[in-house]
N, C-alpha and C positions, 0 to 999 in steps of 0.2 A: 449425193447420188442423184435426188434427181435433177441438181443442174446439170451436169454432166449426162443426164437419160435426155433432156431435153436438149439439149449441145449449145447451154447457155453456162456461161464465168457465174461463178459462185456471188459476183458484185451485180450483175444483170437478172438473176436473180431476186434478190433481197432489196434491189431497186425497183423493181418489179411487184415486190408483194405490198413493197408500202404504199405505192402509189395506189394502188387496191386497197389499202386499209384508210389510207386517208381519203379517198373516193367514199368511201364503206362508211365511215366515223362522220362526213360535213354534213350529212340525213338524220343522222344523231341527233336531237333536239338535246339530249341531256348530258352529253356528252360536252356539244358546244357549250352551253350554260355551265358545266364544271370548268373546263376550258378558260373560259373567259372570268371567272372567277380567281382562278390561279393567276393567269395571265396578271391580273389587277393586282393579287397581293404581291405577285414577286416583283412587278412596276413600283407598287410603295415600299416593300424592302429597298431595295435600287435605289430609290430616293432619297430613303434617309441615309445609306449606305454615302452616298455624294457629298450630303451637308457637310 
């Protein structure tokens, strides 16, 4: 409903709120820091996943 209140596709939308949220989350100090954490462990899984 309110893509349609707003006379935006329910995909204009939802591309719309994330770029909000990830504008909103890179001010994040700690957020980034868990982030990059993950990032790193799922990089070494992936790696030994290759050998």
């Amino acid at each position: 409903m309110v893509a349609r209140g707003r006379g935006l596709s329910v995909n204009a939308l939802l591309l719309e709120a994330l770029e909000a949220e990830i504008e909103r989350v890179k001010g994040d100090e700690d957020f980034m820091s868990r982030l990059r954490a993950l990032t790193e462990r799922d990089r070494q899984i992936l790696d030994r996943l290759a050998e």
